[in-house]
C-alpha positions in Angstrom: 116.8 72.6 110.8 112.9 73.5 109.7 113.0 72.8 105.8 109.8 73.1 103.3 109.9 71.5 100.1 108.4 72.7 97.0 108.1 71.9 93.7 111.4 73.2 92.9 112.3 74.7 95.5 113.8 74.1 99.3 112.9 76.6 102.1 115.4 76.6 105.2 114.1 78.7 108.2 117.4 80.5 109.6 118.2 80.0 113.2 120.2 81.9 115.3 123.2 80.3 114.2 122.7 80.2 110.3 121.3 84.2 110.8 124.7 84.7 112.4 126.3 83.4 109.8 124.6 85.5 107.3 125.5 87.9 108.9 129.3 87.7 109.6 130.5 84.7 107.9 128.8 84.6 104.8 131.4 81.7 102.8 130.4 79.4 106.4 126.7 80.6 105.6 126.9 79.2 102.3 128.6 76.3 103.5 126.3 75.1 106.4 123.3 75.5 103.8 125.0 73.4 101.0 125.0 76.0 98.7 127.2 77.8 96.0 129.1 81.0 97.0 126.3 83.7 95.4 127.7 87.4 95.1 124.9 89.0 94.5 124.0 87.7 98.6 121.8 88.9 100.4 119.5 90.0 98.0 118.0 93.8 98.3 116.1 94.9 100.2 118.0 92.5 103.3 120.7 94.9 104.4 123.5 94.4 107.3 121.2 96.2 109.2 118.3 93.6 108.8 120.9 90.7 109.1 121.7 91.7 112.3 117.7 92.1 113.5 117.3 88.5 112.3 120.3 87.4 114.2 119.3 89.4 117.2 115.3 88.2 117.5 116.5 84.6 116.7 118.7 84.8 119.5 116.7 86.0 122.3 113.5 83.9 120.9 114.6 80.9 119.4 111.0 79.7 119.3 110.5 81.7 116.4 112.7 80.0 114.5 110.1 79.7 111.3 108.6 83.2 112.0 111.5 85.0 110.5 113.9 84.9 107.4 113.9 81.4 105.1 116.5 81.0 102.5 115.1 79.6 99.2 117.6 77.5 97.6 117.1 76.1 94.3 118.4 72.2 94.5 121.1 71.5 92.1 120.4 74.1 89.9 122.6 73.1 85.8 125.9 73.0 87.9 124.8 70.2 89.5 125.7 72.4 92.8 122.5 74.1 94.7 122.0 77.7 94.2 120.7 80.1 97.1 118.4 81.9 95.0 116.2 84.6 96.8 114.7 84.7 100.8 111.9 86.4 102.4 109.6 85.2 105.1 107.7 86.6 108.4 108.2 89.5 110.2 108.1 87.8 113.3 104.9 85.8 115.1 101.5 86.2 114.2 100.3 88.7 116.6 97.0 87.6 118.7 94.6 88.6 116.0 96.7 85.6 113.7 98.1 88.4 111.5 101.1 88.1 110.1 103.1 90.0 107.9 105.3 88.4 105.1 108.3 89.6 102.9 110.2 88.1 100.1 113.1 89.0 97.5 114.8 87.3 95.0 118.6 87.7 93.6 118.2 89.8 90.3 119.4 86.4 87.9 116.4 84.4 89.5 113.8 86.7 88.8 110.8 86.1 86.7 111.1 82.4 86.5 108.0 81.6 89.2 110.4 80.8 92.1 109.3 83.7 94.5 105.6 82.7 93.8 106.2 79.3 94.8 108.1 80.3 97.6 105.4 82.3 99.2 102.7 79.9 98.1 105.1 77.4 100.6 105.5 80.4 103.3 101.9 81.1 103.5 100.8 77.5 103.9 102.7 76.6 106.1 101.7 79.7 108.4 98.4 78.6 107.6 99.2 75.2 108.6 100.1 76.1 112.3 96.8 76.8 113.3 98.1 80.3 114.6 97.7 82.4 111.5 93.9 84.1 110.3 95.5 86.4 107.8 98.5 87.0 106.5 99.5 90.5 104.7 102.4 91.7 103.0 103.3 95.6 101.7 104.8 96.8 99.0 105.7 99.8 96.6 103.4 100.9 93.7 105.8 100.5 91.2 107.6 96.8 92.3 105.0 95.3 89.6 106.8 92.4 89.9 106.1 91.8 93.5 102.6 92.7 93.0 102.4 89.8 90.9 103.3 87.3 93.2 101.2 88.3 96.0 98.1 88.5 93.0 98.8 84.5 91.9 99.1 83.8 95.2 95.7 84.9 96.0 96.1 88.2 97.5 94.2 91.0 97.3 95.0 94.6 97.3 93.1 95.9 100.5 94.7 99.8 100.6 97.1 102.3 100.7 99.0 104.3 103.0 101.5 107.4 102.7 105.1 106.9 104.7 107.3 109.4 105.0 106.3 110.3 101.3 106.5 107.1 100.2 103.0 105.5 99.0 102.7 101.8 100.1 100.4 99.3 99.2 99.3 96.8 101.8 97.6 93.3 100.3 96.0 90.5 102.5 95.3 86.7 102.5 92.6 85.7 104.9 93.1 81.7 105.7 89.8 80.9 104.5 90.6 82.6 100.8 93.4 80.4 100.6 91.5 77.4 101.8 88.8 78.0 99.5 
């Protein structure tokens, strides 16, 4: 299993197996992971649809275990059990310009507190870390503020907009040397 450790924080890459899981089995997901039952799982925007895509890619690639969804667990949150608390990650390989595209979402109860901020700070160096990735980008809507945020403290930068299907999105970038700097 690939596993990142951050300050408060553990970061499991999904496999075809777990993403399976996830998908079908989700009181064996929790279990293989170590974690608490969580309701409120998967967060938004991960859909069945999305699950499946995960499970899918994992399974045909399985070297890009790492390249697609991590779970972020919080270790032994006050129950003294661990607590699956958000997941996000790539959406897929860096391409061969090293661009890579990240996304991240937290359950609703484990909002606000820093987590998703250091879970991308983890995400995007360890993209950085594999020699493969220049630049990593990530898009979002004008009015998730909070998400905005993250990508800001995390040292992107707001680089434009687009209009899709109606919907205006905003595209921010990290370029490796930013981050290194």
């Amino acid at each position: 299993m690939l596993e990142l450790k951050a300050d408060r924080l553990k970061l499991v890459a999904l496999d075809a197996r777990l993403a399976g899981l996830q998908s079908r089995a989700p009181a064996a997901f929790f279990e293989a992971l170590g974690v608490q039952s969580e309701a409120g799982w998967p967060p938004e925007p991960m859909d069945q649809r999305a699950m499946d895509l995960t499970e899918s890619s994992l399974k045909n690639h399985p070297e890009q275990v790492g390249w697609q969804f991590w779970a972020f667990i919080w270790p032994e949150f006050n129950s003294g059990m661990d607590r699956l608390v958000g997941g996000g990650g790539f959406k897929g390989p860096p391409g061969d310009d090293g661009v890579v595209e990240i996304g991240y979402s937290m359950l609703t109860s484990f909002r606000e507190q820093g987590l998703a901020t250091e879970a991308v700070e983890t995400l995007i160096d360890w993209a950085f870390s594999t020699g493969q990735v220049q630049e990593v980008i990530a898009e979002t809507l004008p009015h998730l503020i909070a998400s905005q945020r993250v990508l800001e403290k995390t040292g992107f930068v707001e680089v434009g907009q687009r209009d899709e299907d109606g919907l205006t999105i905003v595209r921010f970038a990290l370029q490796r040397e930013r981050r290194a700097a």
